[in-house]
C-alpha positions as CSV (number, residue, x, y, z in Angstrom):
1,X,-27.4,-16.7,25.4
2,X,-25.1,-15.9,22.7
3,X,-23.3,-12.8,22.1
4,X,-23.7,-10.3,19.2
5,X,-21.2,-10.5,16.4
6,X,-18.3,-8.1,16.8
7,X,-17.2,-8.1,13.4
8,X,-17.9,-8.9,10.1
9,X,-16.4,-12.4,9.1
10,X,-14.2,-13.6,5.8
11,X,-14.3,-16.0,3.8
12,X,-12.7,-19.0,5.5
13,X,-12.7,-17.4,8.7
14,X,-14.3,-18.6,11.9
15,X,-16.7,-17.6,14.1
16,X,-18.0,-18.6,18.0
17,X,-20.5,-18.2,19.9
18,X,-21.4,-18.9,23.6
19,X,-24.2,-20.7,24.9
20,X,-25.2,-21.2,28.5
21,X,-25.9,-25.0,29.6
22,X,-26.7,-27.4,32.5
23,X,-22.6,-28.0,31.9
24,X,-21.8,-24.5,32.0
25,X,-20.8,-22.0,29.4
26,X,-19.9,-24.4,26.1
27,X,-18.2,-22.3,23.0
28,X,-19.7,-23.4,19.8
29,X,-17.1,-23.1,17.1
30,X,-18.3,-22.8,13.0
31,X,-16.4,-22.0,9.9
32,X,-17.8,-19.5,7.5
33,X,-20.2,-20.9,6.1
34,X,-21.8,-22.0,10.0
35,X,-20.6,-25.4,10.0
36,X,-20.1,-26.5,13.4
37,X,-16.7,-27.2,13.8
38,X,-16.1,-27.6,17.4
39,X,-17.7,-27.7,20.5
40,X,-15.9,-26.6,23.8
41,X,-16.3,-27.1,27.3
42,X,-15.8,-24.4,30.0
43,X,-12.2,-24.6,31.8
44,X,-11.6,-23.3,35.1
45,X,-11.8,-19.6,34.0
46,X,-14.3,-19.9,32.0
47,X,-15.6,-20.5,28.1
48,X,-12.6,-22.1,26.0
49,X,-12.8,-19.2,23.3
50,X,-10.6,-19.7,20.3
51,X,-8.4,-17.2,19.5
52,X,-8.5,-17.7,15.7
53,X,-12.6,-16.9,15.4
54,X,-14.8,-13.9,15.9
55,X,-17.6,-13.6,17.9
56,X,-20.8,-14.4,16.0
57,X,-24.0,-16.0,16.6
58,X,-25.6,-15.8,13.8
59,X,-24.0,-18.5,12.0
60,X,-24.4,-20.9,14.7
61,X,-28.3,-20.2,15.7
62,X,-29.6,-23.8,14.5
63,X,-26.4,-25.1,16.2
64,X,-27.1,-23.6,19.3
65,X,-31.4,-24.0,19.3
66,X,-30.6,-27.8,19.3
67,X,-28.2,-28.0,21.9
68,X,-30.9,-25.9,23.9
69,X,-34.0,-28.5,22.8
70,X,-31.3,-31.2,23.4
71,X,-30.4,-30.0,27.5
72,X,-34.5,-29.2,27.7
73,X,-35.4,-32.6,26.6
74,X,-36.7,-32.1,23.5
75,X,-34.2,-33.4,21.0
76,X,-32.8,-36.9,21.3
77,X,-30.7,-36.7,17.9
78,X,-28.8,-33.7,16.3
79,X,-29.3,-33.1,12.4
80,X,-26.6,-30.7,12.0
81,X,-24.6,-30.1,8.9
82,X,-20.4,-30.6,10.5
83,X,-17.2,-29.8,9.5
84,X,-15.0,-32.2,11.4
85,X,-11.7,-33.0,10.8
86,X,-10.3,-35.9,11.2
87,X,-8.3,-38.8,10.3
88,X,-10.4,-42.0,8.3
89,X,-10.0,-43.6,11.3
90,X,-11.5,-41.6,13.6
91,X,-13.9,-40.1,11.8
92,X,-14.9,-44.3,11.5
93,X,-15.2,-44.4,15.1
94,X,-17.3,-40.9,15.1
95,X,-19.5,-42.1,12.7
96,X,-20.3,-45.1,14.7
97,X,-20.5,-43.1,18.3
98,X,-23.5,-41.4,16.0
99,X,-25.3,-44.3,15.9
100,X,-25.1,-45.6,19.4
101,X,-29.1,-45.0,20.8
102,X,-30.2,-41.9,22.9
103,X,-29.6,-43.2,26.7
104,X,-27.8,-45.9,25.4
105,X,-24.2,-46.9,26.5
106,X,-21.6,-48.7,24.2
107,X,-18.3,-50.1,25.2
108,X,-15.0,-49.2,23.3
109,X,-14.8,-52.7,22.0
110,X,-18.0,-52.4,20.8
111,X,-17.5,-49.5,19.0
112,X,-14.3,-50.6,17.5
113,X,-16.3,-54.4,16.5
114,X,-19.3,-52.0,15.1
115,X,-15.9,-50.6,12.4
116,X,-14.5,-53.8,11.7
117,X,-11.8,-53.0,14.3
118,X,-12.4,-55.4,17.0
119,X,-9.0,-55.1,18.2
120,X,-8.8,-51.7,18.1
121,X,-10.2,-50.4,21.4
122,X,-7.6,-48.1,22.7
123,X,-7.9,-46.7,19.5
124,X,-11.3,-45.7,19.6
125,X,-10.2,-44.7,23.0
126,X,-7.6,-42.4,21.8
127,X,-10.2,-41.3,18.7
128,X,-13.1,-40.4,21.6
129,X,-10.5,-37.9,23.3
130,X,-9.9,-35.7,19.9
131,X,-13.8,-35.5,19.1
132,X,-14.1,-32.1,18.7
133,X,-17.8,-31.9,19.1
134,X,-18.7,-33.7,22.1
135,X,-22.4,-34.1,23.0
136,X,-23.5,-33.5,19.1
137,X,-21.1,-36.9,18.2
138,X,-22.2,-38.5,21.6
139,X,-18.7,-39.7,22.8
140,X,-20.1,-39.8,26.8
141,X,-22.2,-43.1,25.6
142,X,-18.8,-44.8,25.1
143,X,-18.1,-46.6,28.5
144,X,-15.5,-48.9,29.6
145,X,-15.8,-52.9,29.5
146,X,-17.6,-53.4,32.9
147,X,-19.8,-50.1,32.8
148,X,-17.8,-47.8,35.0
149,X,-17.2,-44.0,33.3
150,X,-14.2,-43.4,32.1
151,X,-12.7,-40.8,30.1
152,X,-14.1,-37.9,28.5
153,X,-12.5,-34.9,27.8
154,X,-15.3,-32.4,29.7
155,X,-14.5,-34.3,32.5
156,X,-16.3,-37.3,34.2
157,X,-18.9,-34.9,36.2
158,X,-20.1,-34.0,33.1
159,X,-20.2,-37.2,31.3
160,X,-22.3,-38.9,33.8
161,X,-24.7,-35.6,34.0
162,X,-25.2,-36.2,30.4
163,X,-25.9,-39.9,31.1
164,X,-28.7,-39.1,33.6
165,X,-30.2,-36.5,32.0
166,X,-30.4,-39.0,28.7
167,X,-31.9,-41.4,31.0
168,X,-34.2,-39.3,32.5
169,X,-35.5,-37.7,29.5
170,X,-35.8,-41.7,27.9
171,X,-37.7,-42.6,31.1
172,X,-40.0,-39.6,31.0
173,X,-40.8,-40.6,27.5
174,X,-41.8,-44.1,28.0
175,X,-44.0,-43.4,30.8
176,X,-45.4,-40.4,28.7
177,X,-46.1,-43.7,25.9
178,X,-47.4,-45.9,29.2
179,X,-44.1,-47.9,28.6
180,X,-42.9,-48.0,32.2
181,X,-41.7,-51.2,33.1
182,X,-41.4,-52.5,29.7
């Protein structure tokens, strides 16, 4: 799963780490003191590594165990300490995409009403796209007006795979509980 650390870090520096997923290689990204700091998606030749961050796992092992309990179905809400940076604004509209439910979907003007912005939809739209830590700060629940998928920077396959694996897992759970139906 992840690979061994190359060299040592310093201070201030970053480190990565890869982790194999249902959505294919993702590059976890931390700062030195393992913050996660971004998460990447694969491109078409494979992990998005930063150039600026040596390889190191270490740092990133709680990071990485609940993105693994997360894609197995065990963990419905990330408690990880971030690093994000961000304008006010967005980090706003990242703090709310945080609170939208597990297997729940929100619209961008829902979002943007849940900030006080209720004008501000293509905002949160254009604040969605520079979330560096998709799937931990659940951007894929944000859906358009009418339902349909739309945007997401890992692409649309892999927003609606998150979607249906949410759902699935949510389902599992309330039949599990005797809740199906209900």
């Amino acid at each position: 799963m992840a690979e061994p650390a190359s060299r040592a870090r310093g201070a201030g520096a970053r480190c990565h780490r890869l982790l194999d997923s249902p959505l294919g290689t993702l590059c976890l990204v931390g700062d030195a003191a393992g913050r996660l700091v971004e998460l990447r998606f694969p491109g078409p030749e494979g992990p998005d590594r930063p150039r600026d961050a040596v390889q190191d796992g270490r740092a990133l092992d709680e990071a990485a165990r609940q993105l693994e309990e997360y894609f197995a179905g065990r963990r419905q809400r990330f408690e990880l300490v971030l690093a994000v940076d961000g304008t006010p604004f967005q980090r706003r509209v990242w703090g709310a995409l945080r609170q939208i439910p597990f297997a729940r979907t929100a619209s961008y003007a829902e979002v943007a009403a849940r900030i006080g912005r209720a004008t501000a939809a293509r905002a949160v739209g254009a604040a969605n796209r520079k979330n560096p830590l998709p799937i931990v700060v659940p951007c894929h629940r944000v859906v358009g007006a009418d339902g349909r998928l739309i945007g997401f920077a890992g692409g649309l396959e892999r927003k609606a795979w998150l979607l249906r694996h949410e759902a699935r897992v949510a389902g599992a759970g309330h039949r599990a509980a005797g809740l199906a139906g209900a």
